[in-house]
Residue frames as qw, qx, qy, qz and C-alpha x, y, z in Angstrom:
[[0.498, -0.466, -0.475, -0.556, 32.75, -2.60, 6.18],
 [0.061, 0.264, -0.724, 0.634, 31.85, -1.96, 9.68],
 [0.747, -0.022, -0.073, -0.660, 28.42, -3.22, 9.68],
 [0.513, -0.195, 0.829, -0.105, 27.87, -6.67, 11.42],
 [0.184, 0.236, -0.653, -0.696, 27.38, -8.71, 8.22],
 [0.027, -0.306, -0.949, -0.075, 25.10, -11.15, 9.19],
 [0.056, 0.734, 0.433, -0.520, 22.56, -8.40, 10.69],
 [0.072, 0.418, -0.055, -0.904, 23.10, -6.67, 7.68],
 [0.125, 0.082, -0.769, -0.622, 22.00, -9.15, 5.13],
 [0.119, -0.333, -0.845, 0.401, 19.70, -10.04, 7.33],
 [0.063, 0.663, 0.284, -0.689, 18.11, -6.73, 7.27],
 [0.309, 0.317, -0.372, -0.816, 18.38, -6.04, 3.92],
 [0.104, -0.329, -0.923, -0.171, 16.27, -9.42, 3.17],
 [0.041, -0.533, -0.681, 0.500, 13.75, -8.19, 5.74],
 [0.215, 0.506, -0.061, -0.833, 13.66, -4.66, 3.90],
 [0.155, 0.023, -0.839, -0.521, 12.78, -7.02, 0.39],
 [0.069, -0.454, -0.884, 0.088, 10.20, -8.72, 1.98],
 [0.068, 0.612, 0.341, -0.711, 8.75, -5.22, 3.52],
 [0.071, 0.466, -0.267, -0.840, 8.78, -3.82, -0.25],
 [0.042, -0.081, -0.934, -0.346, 7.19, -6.75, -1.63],
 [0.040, 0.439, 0.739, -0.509, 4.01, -5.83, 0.79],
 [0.096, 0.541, -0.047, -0.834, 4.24, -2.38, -0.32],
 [0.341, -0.005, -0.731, -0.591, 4.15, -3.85, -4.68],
 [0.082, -0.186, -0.976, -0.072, 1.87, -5.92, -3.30],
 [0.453, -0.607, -0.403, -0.515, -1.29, -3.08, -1.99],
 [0.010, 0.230, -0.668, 0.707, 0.42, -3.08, 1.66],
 [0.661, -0.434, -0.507, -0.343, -2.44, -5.42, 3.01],
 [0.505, -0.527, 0.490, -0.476, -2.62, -5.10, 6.92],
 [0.063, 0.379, -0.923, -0.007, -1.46, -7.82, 8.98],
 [0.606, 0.093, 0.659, -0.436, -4.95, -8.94, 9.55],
 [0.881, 0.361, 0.086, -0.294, -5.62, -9.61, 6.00],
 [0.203, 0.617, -0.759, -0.047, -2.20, -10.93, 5.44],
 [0.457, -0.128, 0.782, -0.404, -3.21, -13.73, 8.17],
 [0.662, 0.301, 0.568, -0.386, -6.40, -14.43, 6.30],
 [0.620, 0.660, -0.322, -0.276, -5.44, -14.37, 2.89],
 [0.330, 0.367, -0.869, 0.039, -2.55, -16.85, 3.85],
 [0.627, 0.026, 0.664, -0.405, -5.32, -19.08, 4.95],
 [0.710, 0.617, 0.112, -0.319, -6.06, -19.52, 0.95],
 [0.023, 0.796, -0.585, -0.152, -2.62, -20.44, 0.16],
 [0.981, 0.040, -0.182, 0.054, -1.39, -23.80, -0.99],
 [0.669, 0.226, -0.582, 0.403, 2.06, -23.49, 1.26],
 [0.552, -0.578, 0.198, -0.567, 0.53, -23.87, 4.10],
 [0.656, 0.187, -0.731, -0.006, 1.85, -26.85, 5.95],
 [0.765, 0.001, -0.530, 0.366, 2.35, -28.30, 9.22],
 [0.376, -0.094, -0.423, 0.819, 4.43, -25.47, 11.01],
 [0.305, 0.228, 0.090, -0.920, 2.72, -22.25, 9.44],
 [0.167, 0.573, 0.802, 0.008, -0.94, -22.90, 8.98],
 [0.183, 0.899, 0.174, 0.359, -1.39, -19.15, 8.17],
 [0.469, 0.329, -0.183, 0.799, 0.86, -16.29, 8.84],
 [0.459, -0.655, -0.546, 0.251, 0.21, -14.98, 12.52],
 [0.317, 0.824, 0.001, 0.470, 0.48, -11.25, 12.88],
 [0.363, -0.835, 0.377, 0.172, 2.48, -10.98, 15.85],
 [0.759, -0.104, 0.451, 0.457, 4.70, -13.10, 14.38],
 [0.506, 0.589, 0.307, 0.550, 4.67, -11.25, 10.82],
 [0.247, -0.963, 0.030, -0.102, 4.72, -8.06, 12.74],
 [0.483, -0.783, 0.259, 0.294, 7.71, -9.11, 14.80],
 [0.859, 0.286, 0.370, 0.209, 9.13, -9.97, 11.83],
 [0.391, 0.739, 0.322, 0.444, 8.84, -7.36, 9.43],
 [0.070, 0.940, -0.021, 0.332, 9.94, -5.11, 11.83],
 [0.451, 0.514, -0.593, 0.425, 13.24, -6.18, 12.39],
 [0.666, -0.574, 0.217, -0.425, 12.20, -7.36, 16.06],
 [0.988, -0.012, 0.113, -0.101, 13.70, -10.79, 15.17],
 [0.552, -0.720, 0.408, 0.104, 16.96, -11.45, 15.47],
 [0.587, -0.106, 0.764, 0.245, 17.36, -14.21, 13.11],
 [0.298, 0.044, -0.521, -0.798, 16.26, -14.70, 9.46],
 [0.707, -0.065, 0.360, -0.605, 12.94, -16.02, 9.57],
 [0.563, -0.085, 0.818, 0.088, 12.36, -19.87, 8.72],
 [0.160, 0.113, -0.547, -0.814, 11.89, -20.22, 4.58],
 [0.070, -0.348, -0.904, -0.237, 9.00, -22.29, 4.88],
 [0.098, -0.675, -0.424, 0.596, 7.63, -19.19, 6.85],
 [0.160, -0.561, 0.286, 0.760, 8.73, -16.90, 3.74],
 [0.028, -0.199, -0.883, -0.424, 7.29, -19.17, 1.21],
 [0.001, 0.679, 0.734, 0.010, 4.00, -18.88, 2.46],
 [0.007, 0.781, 0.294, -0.551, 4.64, -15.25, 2.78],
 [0.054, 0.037, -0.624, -0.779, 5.26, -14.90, -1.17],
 [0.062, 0.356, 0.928, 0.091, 2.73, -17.18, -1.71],
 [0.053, -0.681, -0.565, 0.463, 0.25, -14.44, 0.55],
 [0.003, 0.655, -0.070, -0.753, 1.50, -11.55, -1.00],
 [0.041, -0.029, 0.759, 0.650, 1.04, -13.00, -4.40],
 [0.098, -0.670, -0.713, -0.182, -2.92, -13.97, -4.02],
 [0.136, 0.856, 0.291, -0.406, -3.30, -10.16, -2.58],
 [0.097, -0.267, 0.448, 0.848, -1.45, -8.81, -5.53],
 [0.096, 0.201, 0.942, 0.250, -3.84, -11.00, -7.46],
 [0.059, -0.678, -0.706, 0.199, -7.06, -9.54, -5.55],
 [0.171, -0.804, -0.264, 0.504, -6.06, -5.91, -6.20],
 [0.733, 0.636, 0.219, 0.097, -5.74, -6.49, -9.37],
 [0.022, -0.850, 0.514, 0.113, -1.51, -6.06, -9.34],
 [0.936, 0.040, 0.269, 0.226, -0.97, -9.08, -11.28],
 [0.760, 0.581, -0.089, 0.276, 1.35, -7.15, -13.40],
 [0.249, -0.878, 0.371, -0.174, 3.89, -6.23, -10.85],
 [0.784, 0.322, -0.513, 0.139, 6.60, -8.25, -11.14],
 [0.678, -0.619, -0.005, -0.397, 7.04, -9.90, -8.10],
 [0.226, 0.544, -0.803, 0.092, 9.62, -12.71, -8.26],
 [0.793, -0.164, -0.447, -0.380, 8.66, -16.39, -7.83],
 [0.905, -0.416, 0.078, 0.053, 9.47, -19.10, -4.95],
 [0.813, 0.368, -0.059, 0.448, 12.76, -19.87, -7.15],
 [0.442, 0.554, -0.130, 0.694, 13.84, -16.54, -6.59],
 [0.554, -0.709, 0.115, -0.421, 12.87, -15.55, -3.23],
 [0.910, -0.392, -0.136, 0.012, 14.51, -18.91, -2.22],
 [0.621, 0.161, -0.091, 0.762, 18.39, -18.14, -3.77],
 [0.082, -0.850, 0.148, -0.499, 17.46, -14.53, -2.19],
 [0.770, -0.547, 0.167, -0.281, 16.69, -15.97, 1.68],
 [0.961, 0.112, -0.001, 0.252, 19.86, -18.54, 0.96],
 [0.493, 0.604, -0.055, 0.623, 21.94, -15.77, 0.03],
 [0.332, -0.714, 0.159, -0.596, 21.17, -13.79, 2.98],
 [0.882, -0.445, 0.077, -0.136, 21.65, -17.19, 5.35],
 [0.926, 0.228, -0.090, 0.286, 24.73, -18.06, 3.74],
 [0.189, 0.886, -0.092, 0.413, 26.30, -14.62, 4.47],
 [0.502, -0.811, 0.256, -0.158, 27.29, -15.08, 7.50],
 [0.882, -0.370, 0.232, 0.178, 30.08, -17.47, 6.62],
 [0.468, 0.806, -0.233, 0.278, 31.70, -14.77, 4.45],
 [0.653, -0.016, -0.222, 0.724, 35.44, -15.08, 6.02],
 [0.136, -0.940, -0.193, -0.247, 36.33, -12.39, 8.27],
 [0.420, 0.635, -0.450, 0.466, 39.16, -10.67, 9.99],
 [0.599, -0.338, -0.663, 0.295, 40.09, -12.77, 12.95],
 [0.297, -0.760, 0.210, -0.539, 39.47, -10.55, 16.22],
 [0.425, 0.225, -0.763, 0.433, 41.76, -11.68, 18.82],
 [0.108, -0.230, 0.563, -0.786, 39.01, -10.44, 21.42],
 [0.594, -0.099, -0.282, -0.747, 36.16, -12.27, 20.34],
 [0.672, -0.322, 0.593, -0.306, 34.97, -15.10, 22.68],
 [0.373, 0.289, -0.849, -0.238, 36.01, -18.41, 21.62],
 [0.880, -0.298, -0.094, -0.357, 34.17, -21.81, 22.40],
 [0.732, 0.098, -0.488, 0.465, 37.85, -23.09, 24.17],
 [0.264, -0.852, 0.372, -0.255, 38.05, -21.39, 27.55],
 [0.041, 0.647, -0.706, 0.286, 41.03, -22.55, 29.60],
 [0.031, -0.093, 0.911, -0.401, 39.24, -24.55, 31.95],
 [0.476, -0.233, -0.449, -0.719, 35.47, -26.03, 32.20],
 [0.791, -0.423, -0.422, -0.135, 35.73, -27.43, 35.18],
 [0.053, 0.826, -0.441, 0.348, 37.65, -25.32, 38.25],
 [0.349, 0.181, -0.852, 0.345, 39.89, -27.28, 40.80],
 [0.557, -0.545, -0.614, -0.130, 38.37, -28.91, 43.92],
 [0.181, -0.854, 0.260, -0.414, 38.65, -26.97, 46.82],
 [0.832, -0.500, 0.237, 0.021, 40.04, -30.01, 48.63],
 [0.631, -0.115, 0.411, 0.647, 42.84, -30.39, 46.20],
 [0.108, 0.869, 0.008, -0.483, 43.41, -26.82, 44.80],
 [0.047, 0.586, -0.642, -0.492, 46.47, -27.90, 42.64],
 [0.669, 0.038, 0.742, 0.014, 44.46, -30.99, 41.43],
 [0.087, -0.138, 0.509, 0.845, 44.10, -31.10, 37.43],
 [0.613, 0.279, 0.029, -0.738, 40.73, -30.35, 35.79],
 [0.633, 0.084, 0.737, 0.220, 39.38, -33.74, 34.84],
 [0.669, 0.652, 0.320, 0.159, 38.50, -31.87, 31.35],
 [0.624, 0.048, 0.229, 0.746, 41.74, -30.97, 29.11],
 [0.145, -0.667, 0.056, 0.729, 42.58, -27.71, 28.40],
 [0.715, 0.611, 0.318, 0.119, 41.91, -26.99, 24.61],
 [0.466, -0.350, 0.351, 0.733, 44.98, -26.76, 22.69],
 [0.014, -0.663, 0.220, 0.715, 45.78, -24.00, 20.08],
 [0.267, 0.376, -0.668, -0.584, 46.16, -26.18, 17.56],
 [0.474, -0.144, 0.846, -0.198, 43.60, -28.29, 17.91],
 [0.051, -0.039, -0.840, -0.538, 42.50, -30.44, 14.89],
 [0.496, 0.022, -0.281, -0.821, 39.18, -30.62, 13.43],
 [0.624, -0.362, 0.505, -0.474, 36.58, -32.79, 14.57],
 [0.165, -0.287, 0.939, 0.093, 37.48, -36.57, 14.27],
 [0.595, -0.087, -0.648, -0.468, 35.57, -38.97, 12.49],
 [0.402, -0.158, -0.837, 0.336, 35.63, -41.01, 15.76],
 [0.284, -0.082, 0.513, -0.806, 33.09, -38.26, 17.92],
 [0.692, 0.101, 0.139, -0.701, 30.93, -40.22, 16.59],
 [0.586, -0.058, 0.808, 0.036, 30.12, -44.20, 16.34],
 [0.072, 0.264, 0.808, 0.522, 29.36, -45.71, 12.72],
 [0.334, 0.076, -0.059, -0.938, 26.63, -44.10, 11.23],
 [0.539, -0.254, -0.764, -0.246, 24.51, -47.46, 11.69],
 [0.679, -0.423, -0.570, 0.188, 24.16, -46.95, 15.27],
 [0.037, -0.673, 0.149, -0.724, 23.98, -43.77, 17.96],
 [0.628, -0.517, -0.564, 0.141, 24.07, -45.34, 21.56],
 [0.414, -0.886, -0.013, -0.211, 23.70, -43.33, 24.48],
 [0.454, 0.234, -0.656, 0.556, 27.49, -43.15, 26.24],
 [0.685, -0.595, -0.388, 0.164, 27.52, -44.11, 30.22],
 [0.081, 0.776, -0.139, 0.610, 28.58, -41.32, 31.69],
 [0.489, 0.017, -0.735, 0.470, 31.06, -41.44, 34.75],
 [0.056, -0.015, 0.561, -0.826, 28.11, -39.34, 37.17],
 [0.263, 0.527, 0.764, -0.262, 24.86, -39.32, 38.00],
 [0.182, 0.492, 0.552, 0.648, 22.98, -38.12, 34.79],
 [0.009, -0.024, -0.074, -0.997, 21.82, -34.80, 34.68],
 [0.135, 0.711, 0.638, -0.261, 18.19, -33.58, 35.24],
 [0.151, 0.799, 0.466, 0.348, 15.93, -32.17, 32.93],
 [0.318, -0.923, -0.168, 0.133, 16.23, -29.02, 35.17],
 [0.683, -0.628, 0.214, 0.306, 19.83, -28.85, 34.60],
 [0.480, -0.312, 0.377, 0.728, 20.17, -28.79, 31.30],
 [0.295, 0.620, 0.563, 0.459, 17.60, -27.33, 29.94],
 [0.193, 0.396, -0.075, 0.895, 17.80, -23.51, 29.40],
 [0.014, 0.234, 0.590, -0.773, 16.53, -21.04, 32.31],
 [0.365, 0.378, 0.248, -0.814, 14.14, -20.14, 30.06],
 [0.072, 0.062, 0.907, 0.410, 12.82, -22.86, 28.54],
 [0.128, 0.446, 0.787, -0.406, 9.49, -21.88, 29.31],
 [0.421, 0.652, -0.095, -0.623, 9.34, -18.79, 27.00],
 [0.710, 0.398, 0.579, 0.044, 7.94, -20.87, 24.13],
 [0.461, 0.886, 0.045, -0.025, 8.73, -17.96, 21.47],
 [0.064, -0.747, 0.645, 0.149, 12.62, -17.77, 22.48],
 [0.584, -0.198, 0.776, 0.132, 12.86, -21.67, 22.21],
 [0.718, 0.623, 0.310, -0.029, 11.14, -21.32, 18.49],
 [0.063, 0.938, -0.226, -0.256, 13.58, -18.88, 17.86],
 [0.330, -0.536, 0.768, 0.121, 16.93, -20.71, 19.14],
 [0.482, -0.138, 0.849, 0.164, 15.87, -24.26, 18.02],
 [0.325, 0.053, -0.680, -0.655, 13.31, -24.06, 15.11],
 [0.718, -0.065, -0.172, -0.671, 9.86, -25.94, 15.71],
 [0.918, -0.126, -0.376, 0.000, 11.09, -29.56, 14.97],
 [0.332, 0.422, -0.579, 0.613, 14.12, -28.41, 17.34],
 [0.292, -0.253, 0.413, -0.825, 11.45, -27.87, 20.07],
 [0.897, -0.142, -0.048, -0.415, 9.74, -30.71, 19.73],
 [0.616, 0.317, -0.561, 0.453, 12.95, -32.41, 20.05],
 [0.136, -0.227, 0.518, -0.813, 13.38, -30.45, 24.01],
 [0.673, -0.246, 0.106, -0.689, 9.77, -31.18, 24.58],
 [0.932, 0.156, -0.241, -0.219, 10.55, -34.61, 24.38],
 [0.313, 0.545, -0.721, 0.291, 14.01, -34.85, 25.43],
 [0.877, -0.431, -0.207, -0.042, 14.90, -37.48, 27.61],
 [0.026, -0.946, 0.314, -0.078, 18.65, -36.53, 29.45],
 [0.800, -0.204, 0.564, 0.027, 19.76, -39.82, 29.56],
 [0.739, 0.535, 0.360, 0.196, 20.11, -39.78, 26.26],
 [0.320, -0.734, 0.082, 0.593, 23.22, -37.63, 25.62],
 [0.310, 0.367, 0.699, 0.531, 23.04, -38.34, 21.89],
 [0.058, 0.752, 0.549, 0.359, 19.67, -36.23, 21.82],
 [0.443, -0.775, -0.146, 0.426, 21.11, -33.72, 24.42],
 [0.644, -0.349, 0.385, 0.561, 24.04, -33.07, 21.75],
 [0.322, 0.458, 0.627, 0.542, 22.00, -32.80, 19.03],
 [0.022, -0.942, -0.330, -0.050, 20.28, -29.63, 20.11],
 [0.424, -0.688, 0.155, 0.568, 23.32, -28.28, 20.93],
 [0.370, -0.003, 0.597, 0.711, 24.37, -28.71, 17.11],
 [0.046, 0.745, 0.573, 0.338, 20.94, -27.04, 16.34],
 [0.220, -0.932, -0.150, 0.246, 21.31, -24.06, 18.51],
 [0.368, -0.432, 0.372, 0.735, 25.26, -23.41, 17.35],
 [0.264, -0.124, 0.446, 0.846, 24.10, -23.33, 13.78],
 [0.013, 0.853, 0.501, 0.144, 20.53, -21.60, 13.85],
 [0.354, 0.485, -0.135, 0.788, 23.47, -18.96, 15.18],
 [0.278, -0.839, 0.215, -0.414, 23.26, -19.09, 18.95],
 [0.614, 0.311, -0.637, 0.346, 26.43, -20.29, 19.74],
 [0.177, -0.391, 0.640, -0.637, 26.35, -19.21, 23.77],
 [0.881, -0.070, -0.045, -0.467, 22.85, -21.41, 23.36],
 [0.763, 0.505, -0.373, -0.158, 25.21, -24.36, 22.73],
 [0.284, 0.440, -0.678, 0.516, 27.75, -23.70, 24.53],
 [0.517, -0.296, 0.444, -0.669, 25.49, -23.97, 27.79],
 [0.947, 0.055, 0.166, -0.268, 24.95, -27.83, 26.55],
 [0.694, 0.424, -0.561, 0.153, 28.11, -28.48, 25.64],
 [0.068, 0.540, -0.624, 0.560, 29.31, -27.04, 28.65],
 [0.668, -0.343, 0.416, -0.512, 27.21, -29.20, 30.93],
 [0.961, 0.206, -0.107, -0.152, 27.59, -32.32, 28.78],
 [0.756, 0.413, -0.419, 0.286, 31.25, -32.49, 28.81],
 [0.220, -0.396, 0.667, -0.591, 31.45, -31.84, 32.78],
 [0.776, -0.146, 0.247, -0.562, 29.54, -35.19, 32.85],
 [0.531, -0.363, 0.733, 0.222, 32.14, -36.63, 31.21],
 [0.737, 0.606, 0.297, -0.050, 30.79, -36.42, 27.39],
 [0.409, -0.331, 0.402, 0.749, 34.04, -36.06, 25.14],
 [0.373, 0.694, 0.389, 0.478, 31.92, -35.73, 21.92],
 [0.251, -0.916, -0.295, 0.106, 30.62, -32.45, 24.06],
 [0.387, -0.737, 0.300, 0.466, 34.19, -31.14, 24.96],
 [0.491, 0.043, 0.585, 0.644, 35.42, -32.04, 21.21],
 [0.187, 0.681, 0.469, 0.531, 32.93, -29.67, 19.43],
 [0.332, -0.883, -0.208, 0.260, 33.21, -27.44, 22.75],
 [0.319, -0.633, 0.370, 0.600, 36.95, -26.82, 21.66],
 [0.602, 0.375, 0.563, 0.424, 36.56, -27.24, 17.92],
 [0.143, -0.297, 0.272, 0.904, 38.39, -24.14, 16.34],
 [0.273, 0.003, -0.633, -0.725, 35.65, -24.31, 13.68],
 [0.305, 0.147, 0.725, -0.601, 32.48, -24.78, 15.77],
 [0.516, 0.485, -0.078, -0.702, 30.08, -24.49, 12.96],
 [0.597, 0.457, -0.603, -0.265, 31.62, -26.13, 10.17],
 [0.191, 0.103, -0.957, 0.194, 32.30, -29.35, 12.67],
 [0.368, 0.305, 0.556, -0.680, 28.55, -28.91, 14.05],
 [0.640, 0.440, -0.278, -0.565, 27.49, -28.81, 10.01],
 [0.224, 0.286, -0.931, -0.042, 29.30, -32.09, 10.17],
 [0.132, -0.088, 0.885, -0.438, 27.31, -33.81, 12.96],
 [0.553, 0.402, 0.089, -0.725, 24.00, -32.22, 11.59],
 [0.582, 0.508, -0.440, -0.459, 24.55, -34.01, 8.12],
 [0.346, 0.288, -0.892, -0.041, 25.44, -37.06, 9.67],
 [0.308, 0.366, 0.733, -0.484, 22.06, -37.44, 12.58],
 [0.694, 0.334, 0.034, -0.637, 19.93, -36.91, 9.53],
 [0.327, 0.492, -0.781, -0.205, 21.70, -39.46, 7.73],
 [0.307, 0.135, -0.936, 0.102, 21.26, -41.77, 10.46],
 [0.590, 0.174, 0.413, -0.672, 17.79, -40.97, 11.36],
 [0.436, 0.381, -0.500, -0.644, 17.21, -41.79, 7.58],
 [0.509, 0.037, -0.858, 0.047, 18.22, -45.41, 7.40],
 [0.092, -0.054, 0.904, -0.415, 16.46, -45.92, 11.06],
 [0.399, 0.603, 0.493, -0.485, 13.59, -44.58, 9.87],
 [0.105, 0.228, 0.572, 0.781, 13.21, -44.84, 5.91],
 [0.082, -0.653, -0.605, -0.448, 10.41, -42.69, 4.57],
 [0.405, -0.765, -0.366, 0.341, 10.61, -40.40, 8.12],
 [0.538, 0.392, 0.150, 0.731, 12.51, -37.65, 6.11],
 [0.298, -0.948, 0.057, -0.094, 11.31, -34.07, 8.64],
 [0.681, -0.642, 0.199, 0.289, 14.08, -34.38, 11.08],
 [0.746, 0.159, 0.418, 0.493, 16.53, -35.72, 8.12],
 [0.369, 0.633, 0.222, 0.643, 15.76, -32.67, 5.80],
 [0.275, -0.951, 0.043, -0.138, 15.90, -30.22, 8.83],
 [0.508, -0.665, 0.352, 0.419, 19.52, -30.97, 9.96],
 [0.725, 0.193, 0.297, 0.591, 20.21, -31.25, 6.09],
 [0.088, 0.871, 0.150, 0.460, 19.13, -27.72, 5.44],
 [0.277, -0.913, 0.267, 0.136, 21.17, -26.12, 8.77],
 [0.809, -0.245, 0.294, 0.447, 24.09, -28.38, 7.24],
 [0.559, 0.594, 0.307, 0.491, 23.93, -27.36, 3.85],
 [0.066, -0.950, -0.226, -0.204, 23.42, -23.65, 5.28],
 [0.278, -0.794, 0.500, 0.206, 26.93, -23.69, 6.50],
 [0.473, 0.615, -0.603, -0.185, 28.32, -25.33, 3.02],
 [0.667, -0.140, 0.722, -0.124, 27.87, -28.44, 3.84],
 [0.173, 0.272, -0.723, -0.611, 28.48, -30.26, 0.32],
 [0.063, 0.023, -0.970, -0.232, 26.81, -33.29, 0.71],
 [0.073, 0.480, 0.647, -0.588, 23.80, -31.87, 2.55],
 [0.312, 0.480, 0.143, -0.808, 23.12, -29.55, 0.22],
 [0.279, 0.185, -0.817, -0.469, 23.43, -31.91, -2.27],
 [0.006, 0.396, 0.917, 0.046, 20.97, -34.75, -0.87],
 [0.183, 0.448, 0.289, -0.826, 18.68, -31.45, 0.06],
 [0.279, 0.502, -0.236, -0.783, 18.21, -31.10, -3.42],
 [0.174, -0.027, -0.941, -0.289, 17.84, -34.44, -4.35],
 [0.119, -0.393, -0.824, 0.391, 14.96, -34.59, -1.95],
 [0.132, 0.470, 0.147, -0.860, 13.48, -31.88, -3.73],
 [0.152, 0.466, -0.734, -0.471, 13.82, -33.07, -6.79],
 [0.067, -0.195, -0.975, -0.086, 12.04, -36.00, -6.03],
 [0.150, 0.465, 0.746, -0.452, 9.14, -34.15, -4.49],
 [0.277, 0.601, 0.495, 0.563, 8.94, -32.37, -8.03],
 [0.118, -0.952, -0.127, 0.251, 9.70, -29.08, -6.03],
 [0.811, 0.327, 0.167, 0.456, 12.34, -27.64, -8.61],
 [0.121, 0.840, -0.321, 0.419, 13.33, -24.10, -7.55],
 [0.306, -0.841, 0.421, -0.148, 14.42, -24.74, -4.37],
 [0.902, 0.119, 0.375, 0.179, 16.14, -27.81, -5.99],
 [0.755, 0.446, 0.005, 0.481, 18.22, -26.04, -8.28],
 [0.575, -0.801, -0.117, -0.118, 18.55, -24.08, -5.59],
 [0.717, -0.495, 0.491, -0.007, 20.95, -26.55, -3.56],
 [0.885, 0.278, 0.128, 0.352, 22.29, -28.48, -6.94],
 [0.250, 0.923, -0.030, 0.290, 23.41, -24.91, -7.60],
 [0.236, -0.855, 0.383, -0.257, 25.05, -24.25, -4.18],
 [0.922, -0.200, 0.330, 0.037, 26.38, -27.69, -4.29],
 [0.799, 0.332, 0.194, 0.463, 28.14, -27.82, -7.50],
 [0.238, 0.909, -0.175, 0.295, 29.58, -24.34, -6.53],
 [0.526, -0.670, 0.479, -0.214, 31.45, -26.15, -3.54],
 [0.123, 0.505, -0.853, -0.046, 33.04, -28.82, -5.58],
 [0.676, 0.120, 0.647, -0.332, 30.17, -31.75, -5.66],
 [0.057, -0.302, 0.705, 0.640, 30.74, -33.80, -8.74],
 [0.162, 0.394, 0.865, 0.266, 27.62, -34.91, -9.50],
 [0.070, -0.658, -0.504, 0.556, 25.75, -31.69, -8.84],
 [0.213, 0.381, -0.341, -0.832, 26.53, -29.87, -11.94],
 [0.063, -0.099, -0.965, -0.232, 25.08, -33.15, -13.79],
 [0.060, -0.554, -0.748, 0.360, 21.81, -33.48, -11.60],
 [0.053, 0.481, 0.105, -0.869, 21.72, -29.43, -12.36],
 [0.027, 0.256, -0.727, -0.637, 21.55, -29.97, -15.79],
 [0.173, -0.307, -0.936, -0.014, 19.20, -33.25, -15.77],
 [0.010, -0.555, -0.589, 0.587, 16.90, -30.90, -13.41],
 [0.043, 0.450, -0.046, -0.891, 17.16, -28.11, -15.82],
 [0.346, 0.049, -0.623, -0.700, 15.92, -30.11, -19.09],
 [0.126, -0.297, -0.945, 0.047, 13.30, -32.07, -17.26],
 [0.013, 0.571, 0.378, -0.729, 11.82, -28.82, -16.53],
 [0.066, 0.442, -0.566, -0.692, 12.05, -27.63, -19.80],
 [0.184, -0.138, -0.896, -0.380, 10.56, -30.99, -21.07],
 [0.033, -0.533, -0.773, 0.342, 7.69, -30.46, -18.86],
 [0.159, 0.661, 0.013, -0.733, 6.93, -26.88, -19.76],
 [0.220, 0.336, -0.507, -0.763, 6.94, -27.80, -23.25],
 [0.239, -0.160, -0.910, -0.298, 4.58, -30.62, -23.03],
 [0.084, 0.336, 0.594, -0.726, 2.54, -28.75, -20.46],
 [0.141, 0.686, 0.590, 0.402, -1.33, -27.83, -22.14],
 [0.244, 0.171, -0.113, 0.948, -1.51, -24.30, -22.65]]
């Protein structure tokens, strides 16, 4: 296959969605907007379904998949105009299934591929050239070795506690490490996600913890150069986490790590504060993160949202989570018991 897989699955999602319009009376994007004003998954991010946005969407303008909670509400839309135009019988396909589509299509991209020996790597040689006063001096940041090991338990402190590290220069300005174009509001939705950008809008650079974290958000929303451009500035300030995920052979899958472990410890600082938490579980899970996708689902589960719950038990217990077939189960007759006691 010479097609770039992610961009293809990508696209072919995008083409679903387009065909769903189409079953659906192909409602323009203005009444798309206003119909998903009537919607019950409206929340927070998407209050209704903006037509440049759905526009740039739908027509493949967007780079990325789009966020599910964005997709949800477009079912949702396309279901109440089916509804109005009297195409209830068109089988349409519910949340449930839309969700293990959009999952399916996000997951793709970590289908194994054949290494390419030319493809940039996140190890260059050197990240910091010699001084010109001492040409032959060594780079104060190691070279990344060939074989270097996955990322230690140790880049990070217990999971009770996230202090800022003192950093051997003068901290960094705002200006310095945030992106040249932080200003285009629509690229920074893109790269970081909403709560990712309220995260930047907020940032404080002192704080190399929260500096780090976006970096793990940008590598696995899938712009890795994004990332790199915060690693790379963090770990010339003398941040090893920074340089340890900079050279981590497995950038992702050691970035799915960190993710799954700052929601964790948001959690416990902040019981009941569960946004943040369920946003780095979901990019964890999204790169096979077991346990993420497990608690993902638990946390569904509780909010009595059950597709995209069995969802995540699903894609858990296919990665080797032992309680996750259980829970699947447990999820599957409680449903079941509800539907049958449900008035008709």
């Amino acid at each position: 296959m010479t097609d770039d897989h992610p961009a293809a699955a990508r696209t072919a999602f995008i083409d679903q969605l387009n065909d769903l319009r189409e079953r659906t009376g192909n409602p323009t994007l203005k009444e798309l907007r206003q119909l998903s004003l009537r919607t019950d998954s409206r929340d927070n991010q998407y209050r209704e379904l903006a037509t440049s946005t759905t526009h740039d969407i739908l027509t493949h303008k967007r780079k990325r998949l789009p966020d599910w909670r964005w997709v949800a509400l477009f079912i949702e839309t396309c279901h109440l105009a089916a509804e109005v135009k009297g195409l209830r019988h068109e089988p349409l396909g519910g949340l449930q299934d839309w969700n293990a589509r959009w999952i399916e299509a996000r997951t793709s991209r970590r289908t194994p591929a054949s290494p390419n020996p030319a493809s940039p790597t996140l190890a260059p040689p050197n990240l910091v050239p010699p001084s010109p006063a001492s040409p032959n001096s060594a780079s104060p940041i190691p070279a990344p070795s060939t074989s270097a090991p996955s990322m230690p338990s140790s880049m990070l402190p217990p999971h009770t506690a996230l202090p800022t590290v003192a950093l051997p220069v003068a901290t960094p300005r705002v200006r310095d490490l945030r992106p040249a174009w932080s200003q285009d509001q629509d690229r920074l939705v893109e790269t970081y996600g909403r709560t990712g950008v309220r995260l930047l809008e907020r940032l404080d650079t002192s704080d190399t913890h929260a500096c780090l974290l976006l970096a793990v958000i940008a590598m696995l929303r899938g712009y890795p150069e994004e990332s790199r451009n915060w690693l790379r500035k963090l770990a010339n300030a003398g941040d090893m986490a920074a340089l340890r995920l900079f050279n981590d052979p497995a950038p992702e899958t050691a970035a799915a790590e960190l993710a799954y472990r700052y929601g964790r410890e948001h959690l416990e600082a902040h019981p009941g504060r569960d946004s943040l938490a369920m946003f780095l579980y979901r990019l964890a899970a999204e790169h096979d993160h077991v346990d993420a996708a497990f608690q993902l689902a638990v946390y569904h589960q509780r909010r009595e949202e059950y597709g995209p719950a069995a969802v995540w038990f699903e894609h858990a217990a296919k990665r080797g989570h032992p309680d996750a077939v259980v829970r699947s189960g447990d999820l599957a007759a409680q449903v079941m018991a509800e539907q049958a006691i449900a008035p008709s």
